[in-house]
C-alpha positions as CSV (number, residue, x, y, z in Angstrom):
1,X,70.8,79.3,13.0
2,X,69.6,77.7,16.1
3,X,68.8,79.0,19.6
4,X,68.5,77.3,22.4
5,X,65.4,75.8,24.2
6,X,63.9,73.5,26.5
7,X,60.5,72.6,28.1
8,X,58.6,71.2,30.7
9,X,54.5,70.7,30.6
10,X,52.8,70.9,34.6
11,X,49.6,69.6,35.3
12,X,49.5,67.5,38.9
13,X,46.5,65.2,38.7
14,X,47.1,62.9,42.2
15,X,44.9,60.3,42.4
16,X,44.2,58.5,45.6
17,X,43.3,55.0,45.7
18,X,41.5,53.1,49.0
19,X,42.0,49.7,50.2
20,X,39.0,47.8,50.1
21,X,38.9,44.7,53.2
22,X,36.2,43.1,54.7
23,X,38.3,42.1,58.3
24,X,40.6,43.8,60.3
25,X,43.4,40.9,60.0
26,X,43.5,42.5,56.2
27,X,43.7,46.0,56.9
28,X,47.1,46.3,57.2
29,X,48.2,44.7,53.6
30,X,45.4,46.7,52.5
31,X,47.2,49.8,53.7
32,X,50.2,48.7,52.5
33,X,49.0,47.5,48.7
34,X,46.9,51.3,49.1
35,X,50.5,53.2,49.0
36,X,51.6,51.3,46.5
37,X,49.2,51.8,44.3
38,X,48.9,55.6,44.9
39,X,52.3,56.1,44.7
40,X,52.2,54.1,41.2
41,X,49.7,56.6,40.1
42,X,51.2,59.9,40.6
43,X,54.6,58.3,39.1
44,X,52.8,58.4,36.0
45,X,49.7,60.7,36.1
46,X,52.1,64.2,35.8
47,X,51.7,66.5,33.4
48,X,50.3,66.9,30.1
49,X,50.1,70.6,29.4
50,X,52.7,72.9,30.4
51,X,55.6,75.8,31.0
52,X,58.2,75.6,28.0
53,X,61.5,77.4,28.6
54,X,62.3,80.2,26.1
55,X,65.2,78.6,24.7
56,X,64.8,77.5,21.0
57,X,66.8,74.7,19.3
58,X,64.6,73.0,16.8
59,X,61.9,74.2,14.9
60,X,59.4,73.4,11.9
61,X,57.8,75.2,9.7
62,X,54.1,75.2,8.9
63,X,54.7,73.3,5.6
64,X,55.6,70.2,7.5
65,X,52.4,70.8,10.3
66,X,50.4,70.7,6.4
67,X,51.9,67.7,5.4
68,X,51.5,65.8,8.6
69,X,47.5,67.0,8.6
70,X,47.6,65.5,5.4
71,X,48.8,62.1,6.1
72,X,46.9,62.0,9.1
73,X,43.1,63.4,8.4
74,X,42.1,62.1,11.4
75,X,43.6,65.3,13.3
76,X,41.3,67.8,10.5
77,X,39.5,69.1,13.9
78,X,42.5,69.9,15.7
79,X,44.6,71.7,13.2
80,X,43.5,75.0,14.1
81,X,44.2,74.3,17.5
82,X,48.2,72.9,16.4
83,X,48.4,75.6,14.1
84,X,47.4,78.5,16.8
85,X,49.8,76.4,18.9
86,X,53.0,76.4,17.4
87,X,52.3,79.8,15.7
88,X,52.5,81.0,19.4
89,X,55.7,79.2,19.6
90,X,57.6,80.5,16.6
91,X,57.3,76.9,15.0
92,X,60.1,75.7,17.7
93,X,59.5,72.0,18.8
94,X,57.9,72.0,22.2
95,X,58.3,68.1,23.0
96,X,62.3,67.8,23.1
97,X,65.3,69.6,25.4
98,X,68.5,68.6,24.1
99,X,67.7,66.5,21.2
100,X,65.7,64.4,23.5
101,X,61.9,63.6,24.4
102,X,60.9,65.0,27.8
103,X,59.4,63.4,31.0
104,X,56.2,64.5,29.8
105,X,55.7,63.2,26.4
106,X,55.4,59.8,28.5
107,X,53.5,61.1,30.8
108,X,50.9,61.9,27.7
109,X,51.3,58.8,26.1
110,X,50.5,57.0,29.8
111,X,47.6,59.4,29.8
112,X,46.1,58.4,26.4
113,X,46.6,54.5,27.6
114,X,44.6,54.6,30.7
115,X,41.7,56.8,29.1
116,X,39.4,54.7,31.3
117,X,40.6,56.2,34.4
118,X,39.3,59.7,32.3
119,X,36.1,57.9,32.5
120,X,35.8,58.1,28.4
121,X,35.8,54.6,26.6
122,X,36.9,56.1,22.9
123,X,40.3,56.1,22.1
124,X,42.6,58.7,20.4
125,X,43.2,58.4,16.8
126,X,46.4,56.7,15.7
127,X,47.3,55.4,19.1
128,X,49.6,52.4,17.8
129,X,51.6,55.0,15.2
130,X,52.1,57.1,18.4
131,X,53.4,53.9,20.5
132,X,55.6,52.9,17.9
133,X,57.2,56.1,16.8
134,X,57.7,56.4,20.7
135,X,59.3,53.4,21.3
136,X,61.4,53.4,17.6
137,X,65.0,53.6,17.8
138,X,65.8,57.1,17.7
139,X,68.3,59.0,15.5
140,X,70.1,61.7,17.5
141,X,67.7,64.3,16.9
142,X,64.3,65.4,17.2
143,X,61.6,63.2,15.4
144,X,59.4,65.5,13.6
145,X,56.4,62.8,13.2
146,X,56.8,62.5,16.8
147,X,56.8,65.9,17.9
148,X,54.1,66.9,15.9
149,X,52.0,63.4,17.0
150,X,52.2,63.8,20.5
151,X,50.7,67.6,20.4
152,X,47.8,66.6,18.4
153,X,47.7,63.7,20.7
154,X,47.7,66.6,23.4
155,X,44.6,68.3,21.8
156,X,42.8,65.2,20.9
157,X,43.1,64.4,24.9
158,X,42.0,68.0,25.9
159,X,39.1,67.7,23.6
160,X,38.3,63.8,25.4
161,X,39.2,64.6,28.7
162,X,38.4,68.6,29.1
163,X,36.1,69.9,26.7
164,X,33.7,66.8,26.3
165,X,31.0,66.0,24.2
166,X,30.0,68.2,21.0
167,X,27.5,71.2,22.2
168,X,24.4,68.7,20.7
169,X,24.8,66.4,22.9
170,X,24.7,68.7,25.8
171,X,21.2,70.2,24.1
172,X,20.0,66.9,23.7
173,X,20.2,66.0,27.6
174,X,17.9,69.8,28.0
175,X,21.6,71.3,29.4
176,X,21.2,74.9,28.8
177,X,24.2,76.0,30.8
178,X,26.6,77.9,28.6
179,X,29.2,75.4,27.6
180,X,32.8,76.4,28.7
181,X,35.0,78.1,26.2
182,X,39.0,77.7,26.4
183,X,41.3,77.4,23.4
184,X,43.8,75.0,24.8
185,X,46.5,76.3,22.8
186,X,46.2,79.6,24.4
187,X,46.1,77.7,27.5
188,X,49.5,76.2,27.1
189,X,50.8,79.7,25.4
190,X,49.8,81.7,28.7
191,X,52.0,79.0,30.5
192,X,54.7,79.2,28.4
193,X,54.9,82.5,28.5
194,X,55.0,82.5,32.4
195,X,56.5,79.6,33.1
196,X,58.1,81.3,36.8
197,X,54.3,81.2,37.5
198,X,53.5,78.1,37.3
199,X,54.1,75.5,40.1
200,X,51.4,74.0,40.1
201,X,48.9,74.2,37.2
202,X,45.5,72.9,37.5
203,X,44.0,70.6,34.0
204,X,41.4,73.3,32.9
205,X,38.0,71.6,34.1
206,X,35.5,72.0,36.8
207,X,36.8,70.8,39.8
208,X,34.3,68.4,40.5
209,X,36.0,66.5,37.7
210,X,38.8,65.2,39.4
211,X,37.1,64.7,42.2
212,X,34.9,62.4,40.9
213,X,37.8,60.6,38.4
214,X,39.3,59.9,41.5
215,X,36.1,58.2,43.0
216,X,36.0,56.6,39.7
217,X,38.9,54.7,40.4
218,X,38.0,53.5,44.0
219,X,34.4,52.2,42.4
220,X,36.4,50.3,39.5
221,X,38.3,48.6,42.3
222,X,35.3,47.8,44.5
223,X,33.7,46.1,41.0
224,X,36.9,44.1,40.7
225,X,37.2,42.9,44.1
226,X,33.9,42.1,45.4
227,X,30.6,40.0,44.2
228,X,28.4,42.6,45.6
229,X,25.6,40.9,46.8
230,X,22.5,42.5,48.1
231,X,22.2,42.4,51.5
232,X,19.0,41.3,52.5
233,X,17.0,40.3,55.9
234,X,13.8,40.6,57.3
235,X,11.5,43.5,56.8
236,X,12.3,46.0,59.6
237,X,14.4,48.7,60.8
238,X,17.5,48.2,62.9
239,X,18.4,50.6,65.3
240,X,21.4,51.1,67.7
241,X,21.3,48.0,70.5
242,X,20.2,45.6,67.9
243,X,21.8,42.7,67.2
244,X,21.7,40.6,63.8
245,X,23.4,38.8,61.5
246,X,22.5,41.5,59.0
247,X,24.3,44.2,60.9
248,X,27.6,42.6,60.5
249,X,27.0,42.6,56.3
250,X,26.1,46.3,56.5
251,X,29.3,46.6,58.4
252,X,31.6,45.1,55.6
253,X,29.9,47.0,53.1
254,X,29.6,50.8,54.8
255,X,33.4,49.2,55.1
256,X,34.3,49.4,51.8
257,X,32.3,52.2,50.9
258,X,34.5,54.2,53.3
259,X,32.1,55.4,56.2
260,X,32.8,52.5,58.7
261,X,35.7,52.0,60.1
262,X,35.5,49.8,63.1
263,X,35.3,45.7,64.1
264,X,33.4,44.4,60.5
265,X,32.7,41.0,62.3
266,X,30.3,42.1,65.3
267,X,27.0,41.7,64.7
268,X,26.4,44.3,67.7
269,X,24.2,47.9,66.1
270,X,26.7,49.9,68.0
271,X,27.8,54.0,68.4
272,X,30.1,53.5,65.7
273,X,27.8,51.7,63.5
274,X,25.2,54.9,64.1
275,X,27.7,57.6,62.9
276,X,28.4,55.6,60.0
277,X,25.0,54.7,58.8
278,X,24.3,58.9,59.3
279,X,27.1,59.5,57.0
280,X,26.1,57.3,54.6
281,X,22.4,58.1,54.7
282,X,23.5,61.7,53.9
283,X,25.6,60.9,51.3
284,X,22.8,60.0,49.7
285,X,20.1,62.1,50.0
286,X,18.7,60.4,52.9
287,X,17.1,61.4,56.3
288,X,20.2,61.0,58.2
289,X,18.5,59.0,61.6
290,X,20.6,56.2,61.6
291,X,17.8,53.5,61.0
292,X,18.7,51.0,58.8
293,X,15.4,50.0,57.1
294,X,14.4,49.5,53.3
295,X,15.5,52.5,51.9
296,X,18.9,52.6,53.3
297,X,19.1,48.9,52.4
298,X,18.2,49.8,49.3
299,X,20.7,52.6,48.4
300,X,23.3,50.4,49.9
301,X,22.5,47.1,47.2
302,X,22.8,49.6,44.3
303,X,24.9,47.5,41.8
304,X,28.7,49.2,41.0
305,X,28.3,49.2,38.0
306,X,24.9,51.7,38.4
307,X,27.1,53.5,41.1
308,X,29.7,53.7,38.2
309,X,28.2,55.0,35.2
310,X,26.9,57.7,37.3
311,X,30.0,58.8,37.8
312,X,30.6,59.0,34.6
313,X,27.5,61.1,33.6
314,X,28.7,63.6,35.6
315,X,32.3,63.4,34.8
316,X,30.8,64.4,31.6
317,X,28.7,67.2,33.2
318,X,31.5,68.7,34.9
319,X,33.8,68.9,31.6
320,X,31.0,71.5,30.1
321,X,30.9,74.2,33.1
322,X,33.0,77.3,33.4
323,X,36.3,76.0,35.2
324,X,35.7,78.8,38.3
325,X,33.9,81.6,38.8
326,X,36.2,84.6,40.4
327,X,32.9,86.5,41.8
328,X,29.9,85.6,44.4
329,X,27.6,83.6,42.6
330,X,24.6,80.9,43.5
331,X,24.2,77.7,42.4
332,X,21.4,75.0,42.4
333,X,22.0,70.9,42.1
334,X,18.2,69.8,41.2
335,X,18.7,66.5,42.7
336,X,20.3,67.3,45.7
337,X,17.2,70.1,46.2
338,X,20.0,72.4,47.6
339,X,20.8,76.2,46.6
340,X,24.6,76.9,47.5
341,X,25.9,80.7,47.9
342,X,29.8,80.7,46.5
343,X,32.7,83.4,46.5
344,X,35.0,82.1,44.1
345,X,35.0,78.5,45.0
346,X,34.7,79.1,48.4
347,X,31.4,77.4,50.1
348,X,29.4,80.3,51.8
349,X,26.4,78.8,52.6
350,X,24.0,76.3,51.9
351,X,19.7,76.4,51.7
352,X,17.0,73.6,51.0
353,X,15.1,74.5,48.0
354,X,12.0,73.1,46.9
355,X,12.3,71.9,42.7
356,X,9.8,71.0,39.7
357,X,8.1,68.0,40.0
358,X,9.3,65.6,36.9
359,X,5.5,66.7,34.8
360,X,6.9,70.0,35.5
361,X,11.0,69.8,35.4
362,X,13.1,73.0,36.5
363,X,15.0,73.8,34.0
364,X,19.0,73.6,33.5
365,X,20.2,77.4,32.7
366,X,22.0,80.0,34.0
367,X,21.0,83.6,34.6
368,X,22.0,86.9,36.3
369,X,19.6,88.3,39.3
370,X,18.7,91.4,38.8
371,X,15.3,92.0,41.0
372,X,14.4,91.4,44.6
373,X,10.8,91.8,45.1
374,X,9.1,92.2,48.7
375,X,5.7,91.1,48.9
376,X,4.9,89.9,45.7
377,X,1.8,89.6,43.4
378,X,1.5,86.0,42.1
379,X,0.6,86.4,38.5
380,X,-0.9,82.5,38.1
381,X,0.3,81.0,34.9
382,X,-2.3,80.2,32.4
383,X,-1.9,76.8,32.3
384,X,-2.6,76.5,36.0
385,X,-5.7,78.8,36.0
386,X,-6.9,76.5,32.8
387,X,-5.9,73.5,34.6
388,X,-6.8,74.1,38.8
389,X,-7.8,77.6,39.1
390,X,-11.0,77.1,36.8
391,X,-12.1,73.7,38.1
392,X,-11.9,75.3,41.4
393,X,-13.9,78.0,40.9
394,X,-16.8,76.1,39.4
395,X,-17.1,73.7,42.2
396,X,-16.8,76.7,44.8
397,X,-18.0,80.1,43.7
398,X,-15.6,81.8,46.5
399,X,-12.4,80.0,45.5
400,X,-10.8,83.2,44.1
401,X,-11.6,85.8,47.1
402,X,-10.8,82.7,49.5
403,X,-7.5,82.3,48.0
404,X,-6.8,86.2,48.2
405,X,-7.0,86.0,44.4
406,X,-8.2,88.9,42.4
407,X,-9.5,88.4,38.5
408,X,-8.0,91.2,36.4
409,X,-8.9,91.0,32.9
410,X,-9.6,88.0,30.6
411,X,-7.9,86.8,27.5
412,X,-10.1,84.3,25.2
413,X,-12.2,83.3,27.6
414,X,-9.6,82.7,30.4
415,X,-9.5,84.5,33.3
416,X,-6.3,86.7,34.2
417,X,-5.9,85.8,37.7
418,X,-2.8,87.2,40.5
419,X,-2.9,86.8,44.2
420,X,-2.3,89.4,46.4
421,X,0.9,90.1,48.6
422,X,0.2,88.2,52.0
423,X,1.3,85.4,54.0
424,X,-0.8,82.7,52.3
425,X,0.3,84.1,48.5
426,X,2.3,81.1,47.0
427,X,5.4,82.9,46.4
428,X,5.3,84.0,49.9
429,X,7.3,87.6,50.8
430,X,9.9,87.8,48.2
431,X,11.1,86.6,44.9
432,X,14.3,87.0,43.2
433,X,14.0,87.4,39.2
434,X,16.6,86.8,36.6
435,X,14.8,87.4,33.5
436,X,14.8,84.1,31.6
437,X,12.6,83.0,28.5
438,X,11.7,79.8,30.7
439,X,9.7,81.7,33.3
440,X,11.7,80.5,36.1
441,X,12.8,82.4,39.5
442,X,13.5,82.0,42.7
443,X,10.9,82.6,45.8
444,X,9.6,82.0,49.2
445,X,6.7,80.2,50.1
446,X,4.0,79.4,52.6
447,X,4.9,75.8,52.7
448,X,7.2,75.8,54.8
449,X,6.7,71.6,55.9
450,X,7.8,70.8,52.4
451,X,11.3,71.9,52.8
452,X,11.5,69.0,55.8
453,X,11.3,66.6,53.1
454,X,14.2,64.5,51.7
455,X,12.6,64.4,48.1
456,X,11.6,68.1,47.3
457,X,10.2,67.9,43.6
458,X,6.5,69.6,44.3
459,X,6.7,72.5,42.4
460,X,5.7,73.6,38.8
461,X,9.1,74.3,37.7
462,X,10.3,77.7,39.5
463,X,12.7,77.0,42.9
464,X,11.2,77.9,46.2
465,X,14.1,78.4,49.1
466,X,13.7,77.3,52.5
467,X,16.3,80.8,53.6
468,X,14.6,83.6,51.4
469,X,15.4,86.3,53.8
470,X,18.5,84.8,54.1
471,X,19.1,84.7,50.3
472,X,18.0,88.7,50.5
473,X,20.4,89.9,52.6
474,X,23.0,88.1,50.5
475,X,21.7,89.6,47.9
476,X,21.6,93.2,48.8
477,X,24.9,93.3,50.9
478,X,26.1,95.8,48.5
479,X,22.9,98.0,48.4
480,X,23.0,99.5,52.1
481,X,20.1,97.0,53.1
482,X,20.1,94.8,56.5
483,X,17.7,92.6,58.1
484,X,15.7,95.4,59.9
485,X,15.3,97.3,56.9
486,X,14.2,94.8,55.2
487,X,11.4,93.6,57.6
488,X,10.1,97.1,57.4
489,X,9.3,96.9,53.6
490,X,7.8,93.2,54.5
491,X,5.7,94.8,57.0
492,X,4.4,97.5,54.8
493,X,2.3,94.9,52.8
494,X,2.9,96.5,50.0
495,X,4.8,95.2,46.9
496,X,8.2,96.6,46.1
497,X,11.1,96.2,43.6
498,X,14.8,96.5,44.7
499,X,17.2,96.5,41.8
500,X,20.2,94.9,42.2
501,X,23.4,97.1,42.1
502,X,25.7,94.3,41.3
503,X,24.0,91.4,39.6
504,X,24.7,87.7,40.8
505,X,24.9,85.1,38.4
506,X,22.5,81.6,39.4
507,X,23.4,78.4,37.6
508,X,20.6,75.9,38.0
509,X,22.7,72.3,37.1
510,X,21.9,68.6,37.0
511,X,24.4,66.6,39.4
512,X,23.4,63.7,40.7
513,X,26.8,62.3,41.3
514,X,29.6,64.9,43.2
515,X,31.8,65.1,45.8
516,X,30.7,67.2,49.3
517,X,33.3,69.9,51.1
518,X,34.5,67.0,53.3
519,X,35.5,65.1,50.3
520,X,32.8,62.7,50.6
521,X,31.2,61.2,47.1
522,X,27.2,61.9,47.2
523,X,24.6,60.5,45.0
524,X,20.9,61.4,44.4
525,X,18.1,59.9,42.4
526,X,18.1,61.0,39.1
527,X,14.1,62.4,39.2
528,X,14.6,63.7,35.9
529,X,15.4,60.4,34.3
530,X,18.3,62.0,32.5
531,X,21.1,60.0,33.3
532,X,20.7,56.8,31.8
533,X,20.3,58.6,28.1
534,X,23.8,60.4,28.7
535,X,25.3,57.3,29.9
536,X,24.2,55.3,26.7
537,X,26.0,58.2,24.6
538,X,28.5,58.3,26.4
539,X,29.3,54.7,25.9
540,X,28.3,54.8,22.2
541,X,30.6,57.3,21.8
């Protein structure tokens, strides 16, 4: 008996490419070559995943999905995924409508070829058998090798492309984020099953993947088109009305980085050159003042190939987050020293925070906040009363009531020491806890200067925030609490805990590549050293 069917598989990845010119009499081929190219991309980067129709007119039976494991062991980890996925299907083919191959089963083969642009250098297993049972004369009707080849070709992608390295790995780099959790085959069941739904579907990864795959691709370009020579001149700092042969080199290259866009050959420090020179300065982490001197100079002579494998650290990042979040959470990047306030993936807000310093590294977790409490008691960590507090006191016998410390008790010889709620205690008026086995939180702080900086790695681990009252209201929106109330329990002096109503989840992540809400590519020192260890895995892999 046969029934009818017939499917289509939607995911739109678009990538954009940019021209790269150093002259204006080449920016309009550059345009031109630009289109081209983009419009060369999205002919082939479509869909991989997708909406099947309900029709059914071949199937297979789970003998034959056996048999095919069998001759090719190289699949053993993605059986249960092909078996969960055709189970879901009734065993009918997925790949064919009408005894022939789909658009998309090219579109996945296209895919598996430019793995590269993916930013993964392995390669799928049996990548020739699929290109030549692809490309072999075909018989009338479905190919059962085929059919089954492409969708473990399909999970062997996801796996690459989506899901990332093994859950070691991530442990290995200190990532204690919980690693995202999708079966694949339920993602393409839930699709099937809805196909009227689906327009548009989106690959299931964190959305600063794409982002950055598509960055990938301009920074691959740069590599291939340009020497990228350091730009170098005398020691000092150019500043709008200057004039130098210098200036017109950091012209070209802000350029073809994408944040200058006027007359390359002028060697004239001009209004345009300023705005530029802000924008890239901030893309990187830098005081945005518009002086070019030695450490802009320096960020700008950072080899491609540095700038590149960043990228692909934190390609690899972004494939082990949760693909969105539906409910208000918070978010720290460590090397951007910024705490971000989300609904859903919309941008709500933005705060300097203050981080660990590298001896004493924040660490990468997530948690649920749970307390808000008003003028705090610091309880000082043992190490730091072993390490300062006890030095201290025996060159000055005051230190503690100086401080507005108080001793308390002492365990084996070691004082037990807390400050008292004030303006000078170190957590300042309030601190937000999400009970964690790391001893981390969230807090205000007396020092306020530090939060001017545009390197904030000073603390011993926990996260101070620049907007803590800020961050409270936030925070108790749902518990009846504005900023008047709020001020009266800080002017009480006296410590109090609020207990959330509606928890907020905090992820505290390690980015030090990603793309800005104006679609602009950042980058930030890696303080933790962590990258380079990923990046040599990732290419070893």
């Amino acid at each position: 008996m046969k029934i009818v069917t017939s499917g289509k598989i939607y995911i739109i990845l678009c990538i954009c490419a940019i021209s790269i010119t150093s002259c204006r009499q080449n920016e309009k081929k550059a345009k031109t070559q630009d289109h081209e190219k983009s419009k060369a991309i999205k002919d082939w980067n479509k869909t991989i995943p997708g909406n099947f129709s309900a029709e059914h007119n071949w199937f297979l039976d789970s003998v034959e999905i056996e048999t095919f494991l069998i001759k090719y062991p190289l699949f053993k980890d993605h059986a249960p995924s092909i078996r969960e996925f055709y189970t879901g299907r009734n065993h009918a083919y997925a790949w064919y409508a009408d005894k022939r191959l789909i658009e998309q089963a090219g579109n996945l083969a296209d895919r598996i070829k430019n793995l590269k642009n993916e930013g993964i250098s392995k390669d799928i297993p049996y990548r020739n058998t699929l290109d030549s049972l692809l490309y072999a004369k075909g018989t009338g009707k479905p190919d059962l090798q085929l059919e089954l080849m492409l969708t473990a070709n399909y999970f062997a992608f996801a796996k690459l492309a989506w899901e990332g390295m093994d859950t070691s790995i991530s442990k290995s780099s200190q990532w204690f984020l919980p690693r995202k959790k999708l079966s694949y085959a339920a993602y393409l069941d839930s699709m099937i099953k809805v196909p009227q739904k689906v327009s548009k579907a989106e690959a299931p990864v964190y959305r600063q993947y794409d982002l950055l795959k598509k960055h990938l691709l301009q920074y691959r370009d740069l590599q291939n088109q340009n020497s990228w020579k350091p730009i170098t001149g005398p020691a000092k700092s150019y500043k709008p009305g200057d004039s130098a042969t210098l200036i017109a080199e950091v012209k070209k290259r802000l350029f073809k980085l994408g944040d200058f866009k006027g007359d390359t050959l002028n060697n004239h420090y001009n209004e345009e050159l300023e705005a530029a020179t802000k924008q890239f300065q901030t893309r990187h982490g830098l005081t945005a003042d518009g002086a070019i001197g030695r450490g802009t100079l320096s960020e700008m002579n950072v080899p491609l190939a540095t700038r590149i494998r960043q990228i692909l650290v934190n390609m690899e990042r972004s494939r082990w987050l949760p693909v969105h979040m539906d409910s208000v959470y918070l978010g720290v990047n460590i090397p951007e020293f910024k705490l971000h306030a989300y609904r859903a993936d919309s941008l709500l807000w933005s705060s300097n925070v203050v981080v660990g310093q590298s001896v004493h590294r924040t660490v990468i977790f997530s948690g649920d906040i749970k307390y808000v409490v008003f003028n705090p008691y610091w309880n000082v960590p043992e190490s730091i009363v072993r390490k300062e507090i006890m030095p201290a006191m025996r060159q000055n016998p005051d230190y503690i009531n100086a401080h507005k410390m108080e001793i308390t008790g002492y365990k084996d010889g070691i004082p037990i020491v807390r400050q008292k709620p004030g303006p000078q205690n170190s957590l300042g008026l309030v601190k937000f806890l999400f009970p964690n086995s790391y001893n981390i939180y969230l807090h205000d702080s007396p020092a306020k200067s530090l939060f001017n900086e545009s390197s904030r790695a000073f603390s011993h681990g926990c996260i101070r925030v620049a907007n803590p009252f800020k961050l409270a209201t936030f925070l108790l929106n749902y518990d009846n609490w504005n900023e008047q109330k709020i001020e009266g329990v800080i002017q009480s002096g006296k410590e109090q805990y609020i207990t959330l109503k509606h928890k907020v989840p905090v992820f505290i992540a390690y980015f030090t590549a990603f793309t800005d809400r104006n679609n602009l590519l950042n980058f930030r020192k890696d303080i933790y050293a962590r990258d380079e260890a990923l990046a040599k895995m990732l290419i070893q892999d």
